[in-house]
N, CA, C and O atoms as a Tripos MOL2 file, in Angstrom:
@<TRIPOS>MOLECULE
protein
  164   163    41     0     0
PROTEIN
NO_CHARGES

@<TRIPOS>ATOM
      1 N           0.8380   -1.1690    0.0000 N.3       1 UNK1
      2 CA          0.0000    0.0000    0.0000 C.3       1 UNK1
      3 C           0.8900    1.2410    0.0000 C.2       1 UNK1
      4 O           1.8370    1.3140    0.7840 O.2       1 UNK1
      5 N           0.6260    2.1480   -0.8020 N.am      2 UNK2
      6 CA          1.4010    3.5480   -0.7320 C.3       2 UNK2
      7 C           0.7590    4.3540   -0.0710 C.2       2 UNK2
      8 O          -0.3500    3.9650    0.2960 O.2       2 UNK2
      9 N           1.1360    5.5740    0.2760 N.am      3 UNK3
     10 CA          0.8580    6.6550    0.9990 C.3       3 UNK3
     11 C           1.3010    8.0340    0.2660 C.2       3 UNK3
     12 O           2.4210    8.3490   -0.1390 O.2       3 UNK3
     13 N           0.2950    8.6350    0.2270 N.am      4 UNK4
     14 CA          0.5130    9.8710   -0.7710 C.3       4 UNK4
     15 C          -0.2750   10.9080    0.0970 C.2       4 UNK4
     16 O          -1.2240   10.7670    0.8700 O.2       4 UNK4
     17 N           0.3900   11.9090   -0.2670 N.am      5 UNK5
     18 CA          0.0730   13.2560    0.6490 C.3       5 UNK5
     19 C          -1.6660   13.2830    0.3430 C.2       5 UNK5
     20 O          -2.4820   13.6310    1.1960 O.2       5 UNK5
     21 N          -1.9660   12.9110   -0.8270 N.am      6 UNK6
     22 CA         -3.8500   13.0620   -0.6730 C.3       6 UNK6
     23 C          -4.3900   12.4700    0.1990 C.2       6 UNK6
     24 O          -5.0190   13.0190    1.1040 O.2       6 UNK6
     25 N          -4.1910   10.9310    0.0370 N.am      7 UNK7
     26 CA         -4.9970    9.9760    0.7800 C.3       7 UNK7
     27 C          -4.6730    9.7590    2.1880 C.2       7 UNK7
     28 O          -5.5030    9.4760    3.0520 O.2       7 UNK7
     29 N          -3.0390    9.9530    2.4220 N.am      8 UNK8
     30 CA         -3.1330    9.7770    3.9940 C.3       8 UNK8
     31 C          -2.1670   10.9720    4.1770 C.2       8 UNK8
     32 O          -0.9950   10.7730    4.4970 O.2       8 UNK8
     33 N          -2.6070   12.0750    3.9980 N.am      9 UNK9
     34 CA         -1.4530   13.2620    4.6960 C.3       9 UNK9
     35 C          -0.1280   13.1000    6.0070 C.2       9 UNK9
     36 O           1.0880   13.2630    6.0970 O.2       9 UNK9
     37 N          -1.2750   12.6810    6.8660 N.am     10 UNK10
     38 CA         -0.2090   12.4500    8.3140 C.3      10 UNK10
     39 C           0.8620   11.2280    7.8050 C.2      10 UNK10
     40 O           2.0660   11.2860    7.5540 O.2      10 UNK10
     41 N           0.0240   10.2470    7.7670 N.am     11 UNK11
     42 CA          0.8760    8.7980    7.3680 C.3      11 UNK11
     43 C           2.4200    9.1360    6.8000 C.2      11 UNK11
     44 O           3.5440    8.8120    7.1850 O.2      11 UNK11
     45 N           1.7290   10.2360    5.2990 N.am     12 UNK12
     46 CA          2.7570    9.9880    4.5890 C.3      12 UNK12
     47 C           4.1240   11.0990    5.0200 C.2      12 UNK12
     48 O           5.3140   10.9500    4.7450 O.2      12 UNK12
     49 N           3.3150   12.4710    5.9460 N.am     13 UNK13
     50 CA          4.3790   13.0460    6.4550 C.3      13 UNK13
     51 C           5.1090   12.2720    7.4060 C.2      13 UNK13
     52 O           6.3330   12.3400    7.5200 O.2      13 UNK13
     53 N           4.2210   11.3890    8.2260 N.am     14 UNK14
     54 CA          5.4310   10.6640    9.4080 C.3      14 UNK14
     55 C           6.4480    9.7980    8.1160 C.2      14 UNK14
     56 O           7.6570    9.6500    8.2990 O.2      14 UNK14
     57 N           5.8860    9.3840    7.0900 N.am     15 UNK15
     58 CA          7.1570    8.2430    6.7510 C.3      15 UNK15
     59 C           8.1730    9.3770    6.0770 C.2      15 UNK15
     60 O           9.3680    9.0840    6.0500 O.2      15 UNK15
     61 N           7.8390   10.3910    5.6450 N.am     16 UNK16
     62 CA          8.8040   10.9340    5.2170 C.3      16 UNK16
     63 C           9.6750   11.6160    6.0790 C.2      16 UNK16
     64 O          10.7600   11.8360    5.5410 O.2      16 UNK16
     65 N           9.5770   12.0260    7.2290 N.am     17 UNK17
     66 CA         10.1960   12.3040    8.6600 C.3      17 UNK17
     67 C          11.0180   10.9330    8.9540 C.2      17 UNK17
     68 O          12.2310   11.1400    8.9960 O.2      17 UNK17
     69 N          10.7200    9.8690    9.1220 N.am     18 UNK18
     70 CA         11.7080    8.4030    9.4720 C.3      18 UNK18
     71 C          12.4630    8.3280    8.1600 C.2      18 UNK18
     72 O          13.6040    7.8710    8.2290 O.2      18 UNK18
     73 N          12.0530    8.6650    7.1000 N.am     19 UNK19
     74 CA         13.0490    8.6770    6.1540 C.3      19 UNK19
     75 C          14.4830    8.9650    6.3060 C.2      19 UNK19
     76 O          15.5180    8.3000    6.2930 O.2      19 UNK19
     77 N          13.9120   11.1790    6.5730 N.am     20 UNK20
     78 CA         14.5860   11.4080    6.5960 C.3      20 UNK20
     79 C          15.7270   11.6040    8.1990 C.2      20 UNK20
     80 O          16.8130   12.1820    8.2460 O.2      20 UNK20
     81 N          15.4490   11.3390    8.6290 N.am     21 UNK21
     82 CA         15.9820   10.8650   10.1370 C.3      21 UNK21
     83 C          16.7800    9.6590   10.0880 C.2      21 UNK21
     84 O          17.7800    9.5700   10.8010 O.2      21 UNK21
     85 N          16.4060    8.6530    9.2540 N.am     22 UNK22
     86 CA         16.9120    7.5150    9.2520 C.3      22 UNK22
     87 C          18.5560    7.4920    7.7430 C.2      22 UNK22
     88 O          19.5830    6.8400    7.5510 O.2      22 UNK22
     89 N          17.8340    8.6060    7.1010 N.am     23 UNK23
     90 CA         19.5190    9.0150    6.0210 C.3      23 UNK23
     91 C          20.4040   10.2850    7.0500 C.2      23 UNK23
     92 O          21.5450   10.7170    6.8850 O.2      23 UNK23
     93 N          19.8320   10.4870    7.6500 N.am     24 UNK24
     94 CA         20.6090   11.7750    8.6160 C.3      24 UNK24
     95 C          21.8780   10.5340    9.7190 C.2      24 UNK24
     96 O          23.0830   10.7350    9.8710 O.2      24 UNK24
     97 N          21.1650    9.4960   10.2260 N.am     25 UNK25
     98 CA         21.6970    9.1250   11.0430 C.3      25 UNK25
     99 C          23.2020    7.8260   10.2170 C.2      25 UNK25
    100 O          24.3320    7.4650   10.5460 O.2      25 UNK25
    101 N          22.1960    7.5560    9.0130 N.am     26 UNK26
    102 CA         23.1390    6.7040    8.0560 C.3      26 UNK26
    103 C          24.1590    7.6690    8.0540 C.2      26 UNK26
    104 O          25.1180    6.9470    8.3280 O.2      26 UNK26
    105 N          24.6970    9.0000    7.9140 N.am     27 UNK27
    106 CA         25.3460    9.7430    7.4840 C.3      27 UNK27
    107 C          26.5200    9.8910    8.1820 C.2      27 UNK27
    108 O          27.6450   10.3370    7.9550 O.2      27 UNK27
    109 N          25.7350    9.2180    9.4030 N.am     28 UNK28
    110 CA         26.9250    9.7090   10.5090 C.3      28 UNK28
    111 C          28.2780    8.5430   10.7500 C.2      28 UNK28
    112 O          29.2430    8.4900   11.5130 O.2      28 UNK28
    113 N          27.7590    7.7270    9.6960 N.am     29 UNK29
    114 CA         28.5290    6.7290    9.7190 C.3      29 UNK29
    115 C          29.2380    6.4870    8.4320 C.2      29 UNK29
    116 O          30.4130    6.8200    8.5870 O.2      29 UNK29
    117 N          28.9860    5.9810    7.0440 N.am     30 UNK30
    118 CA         29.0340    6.6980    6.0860 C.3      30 UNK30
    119 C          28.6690    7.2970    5.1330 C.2      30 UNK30
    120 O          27.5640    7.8220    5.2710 O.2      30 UNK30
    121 N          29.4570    7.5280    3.6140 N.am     31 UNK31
    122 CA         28.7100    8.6710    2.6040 C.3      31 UNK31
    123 C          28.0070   10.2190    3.2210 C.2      31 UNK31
    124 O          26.9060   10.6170    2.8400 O.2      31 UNK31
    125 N          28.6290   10.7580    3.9430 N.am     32 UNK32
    126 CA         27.6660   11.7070    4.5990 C.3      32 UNK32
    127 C          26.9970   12.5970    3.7730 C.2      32 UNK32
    128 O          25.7660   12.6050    3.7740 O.2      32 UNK32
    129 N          27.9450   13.7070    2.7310 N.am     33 UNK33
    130 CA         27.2170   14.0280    1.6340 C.3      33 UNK33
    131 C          26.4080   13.9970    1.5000 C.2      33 UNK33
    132 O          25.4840   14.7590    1.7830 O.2      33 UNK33
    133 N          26.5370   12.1310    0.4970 N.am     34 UNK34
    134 CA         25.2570   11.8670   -0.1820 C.3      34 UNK34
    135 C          23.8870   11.4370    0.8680 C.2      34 UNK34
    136 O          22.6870   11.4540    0.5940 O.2      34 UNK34
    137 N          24.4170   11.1470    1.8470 N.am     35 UNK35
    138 CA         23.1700   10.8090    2.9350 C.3      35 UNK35
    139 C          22.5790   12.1420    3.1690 C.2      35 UNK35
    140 O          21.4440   12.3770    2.7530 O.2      35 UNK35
    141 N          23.2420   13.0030    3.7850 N.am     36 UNK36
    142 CA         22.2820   14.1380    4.0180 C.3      36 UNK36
    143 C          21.5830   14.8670    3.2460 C.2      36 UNK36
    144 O          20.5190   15.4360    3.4910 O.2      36 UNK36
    145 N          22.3950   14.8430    1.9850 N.am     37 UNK37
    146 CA         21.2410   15.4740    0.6620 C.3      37 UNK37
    147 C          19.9970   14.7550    0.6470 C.2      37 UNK37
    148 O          18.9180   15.3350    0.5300 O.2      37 UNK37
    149 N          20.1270   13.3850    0.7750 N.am     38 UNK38
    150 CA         19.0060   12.8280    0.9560 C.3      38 UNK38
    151 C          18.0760   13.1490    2.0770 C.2      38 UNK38
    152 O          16.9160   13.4830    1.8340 O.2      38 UNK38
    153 N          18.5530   13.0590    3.3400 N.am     39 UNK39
    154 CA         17.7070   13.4710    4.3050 C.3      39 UNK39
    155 C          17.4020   14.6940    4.0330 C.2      39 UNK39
    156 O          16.3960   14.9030    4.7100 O.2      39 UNK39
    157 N          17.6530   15.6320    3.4560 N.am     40 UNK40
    158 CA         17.1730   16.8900    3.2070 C.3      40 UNK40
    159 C          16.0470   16.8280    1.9860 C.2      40 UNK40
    160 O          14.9630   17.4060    2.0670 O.2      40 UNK40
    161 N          16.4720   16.0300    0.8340 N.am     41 UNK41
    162 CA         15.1550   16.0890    0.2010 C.3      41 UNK41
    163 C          14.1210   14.8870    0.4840 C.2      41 UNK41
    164 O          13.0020   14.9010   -0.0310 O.2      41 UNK41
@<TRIPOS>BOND
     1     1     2 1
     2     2     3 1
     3     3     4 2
     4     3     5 am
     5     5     6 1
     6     6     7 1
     7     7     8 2
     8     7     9 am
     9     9    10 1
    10    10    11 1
    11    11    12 2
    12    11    13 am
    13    13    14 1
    14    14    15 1
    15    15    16 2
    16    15    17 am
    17    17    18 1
    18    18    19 1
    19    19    20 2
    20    19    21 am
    21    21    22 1
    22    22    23 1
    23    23    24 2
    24    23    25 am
    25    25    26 1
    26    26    27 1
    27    27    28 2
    28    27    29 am
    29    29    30 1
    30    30    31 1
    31    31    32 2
    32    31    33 am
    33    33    34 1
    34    34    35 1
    35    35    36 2
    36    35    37 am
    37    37    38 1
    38    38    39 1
    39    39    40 2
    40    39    41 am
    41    41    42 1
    42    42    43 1
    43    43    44 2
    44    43    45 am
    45    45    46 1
    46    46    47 1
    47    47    48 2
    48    47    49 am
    49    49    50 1
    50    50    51 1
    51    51    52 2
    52    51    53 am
    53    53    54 1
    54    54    55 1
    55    55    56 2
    56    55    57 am
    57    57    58 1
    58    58    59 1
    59    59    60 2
    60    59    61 am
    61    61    62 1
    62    62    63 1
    63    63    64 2
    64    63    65 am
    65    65    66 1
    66    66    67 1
    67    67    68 2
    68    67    69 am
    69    69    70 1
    70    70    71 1
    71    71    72 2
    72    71    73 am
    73    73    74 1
    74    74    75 1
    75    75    76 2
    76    75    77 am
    77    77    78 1
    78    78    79 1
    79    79    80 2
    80    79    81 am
    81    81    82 1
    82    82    83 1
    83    83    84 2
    84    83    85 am
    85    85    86 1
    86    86    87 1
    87    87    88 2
    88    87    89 am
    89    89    90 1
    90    90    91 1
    91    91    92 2
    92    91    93 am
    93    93    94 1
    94    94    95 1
    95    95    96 2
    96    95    97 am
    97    97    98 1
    98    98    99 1
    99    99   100 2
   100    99   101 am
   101   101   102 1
   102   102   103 1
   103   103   104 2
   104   103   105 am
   105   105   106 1
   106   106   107 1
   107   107   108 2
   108   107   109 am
   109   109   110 1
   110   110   111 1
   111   111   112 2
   112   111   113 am
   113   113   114 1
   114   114   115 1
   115   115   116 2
   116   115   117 am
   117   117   118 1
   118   118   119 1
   119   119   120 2
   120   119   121 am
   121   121   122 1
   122   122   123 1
   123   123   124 2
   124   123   125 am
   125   125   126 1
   126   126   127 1
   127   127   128 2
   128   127   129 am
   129   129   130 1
   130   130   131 1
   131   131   132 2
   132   131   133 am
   133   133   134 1
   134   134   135 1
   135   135   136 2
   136   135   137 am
   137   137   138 1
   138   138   139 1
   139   139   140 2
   140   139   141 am
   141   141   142 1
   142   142   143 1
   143   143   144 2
   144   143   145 am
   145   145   146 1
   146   146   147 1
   147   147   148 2
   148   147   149 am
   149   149   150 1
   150   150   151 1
   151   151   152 2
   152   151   153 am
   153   153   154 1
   154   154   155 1
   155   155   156 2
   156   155   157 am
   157   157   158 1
   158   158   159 1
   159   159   160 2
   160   159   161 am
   161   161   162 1
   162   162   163 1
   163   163   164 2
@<TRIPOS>SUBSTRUCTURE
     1 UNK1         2 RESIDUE 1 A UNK
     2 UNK2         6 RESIDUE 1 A UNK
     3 UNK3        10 RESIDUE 1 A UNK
     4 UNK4        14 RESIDUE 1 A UNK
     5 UNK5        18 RESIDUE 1 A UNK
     6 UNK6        22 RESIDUE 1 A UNK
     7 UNK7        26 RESIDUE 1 A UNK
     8 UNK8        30 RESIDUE 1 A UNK
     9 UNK9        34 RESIDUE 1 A UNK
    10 UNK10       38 RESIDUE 1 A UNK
    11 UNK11       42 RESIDUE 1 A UNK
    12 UNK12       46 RESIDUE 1 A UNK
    13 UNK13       50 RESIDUE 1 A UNK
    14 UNK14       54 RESIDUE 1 A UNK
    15 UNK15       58 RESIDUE 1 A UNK
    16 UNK16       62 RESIDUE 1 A UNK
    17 UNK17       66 RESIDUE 1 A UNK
    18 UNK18       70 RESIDUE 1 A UNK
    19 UNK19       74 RESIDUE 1 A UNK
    20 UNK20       78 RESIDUE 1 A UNK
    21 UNK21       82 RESIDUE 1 A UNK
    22 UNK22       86 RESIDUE 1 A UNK
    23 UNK23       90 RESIDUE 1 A UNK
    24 UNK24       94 RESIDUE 1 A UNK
    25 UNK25       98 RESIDUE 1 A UNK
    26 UNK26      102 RESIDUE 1 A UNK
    27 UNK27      106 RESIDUE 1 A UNK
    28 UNK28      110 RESIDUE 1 A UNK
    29 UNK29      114 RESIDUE 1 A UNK
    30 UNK30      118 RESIDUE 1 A UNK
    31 UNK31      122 RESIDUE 1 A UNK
    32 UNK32      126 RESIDUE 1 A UNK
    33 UNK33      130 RESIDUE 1 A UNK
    34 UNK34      134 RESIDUE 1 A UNK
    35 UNK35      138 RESIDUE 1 A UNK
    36 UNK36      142 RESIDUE 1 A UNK
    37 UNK37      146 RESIDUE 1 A UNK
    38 UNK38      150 RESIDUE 1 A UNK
    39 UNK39      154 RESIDUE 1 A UNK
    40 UNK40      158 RESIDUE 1 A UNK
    41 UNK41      162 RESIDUE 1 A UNK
């Protein structure tokens, strides 16, 4: 099942928050760069 900002707004903002939390923390270990660009977009 997907989650798209229409159908489940909250849903899909929380997964995009663990996303990006979860490439922030990859970062700290390696690729940081490219991890945090990611957590940023």
């Amino acid at each position: 099942r997907f989650r798209t900002p229409e159908a489940a707004p909250l849903e899909y903002a929380t997964t995009q928050n663990n996303l990006g939390a979860a490439y922030a923390r990859l970062a700290e270990v390696r690729d940081r760069e490219a991890n945090l660009e990611r957590a940023i977009a």
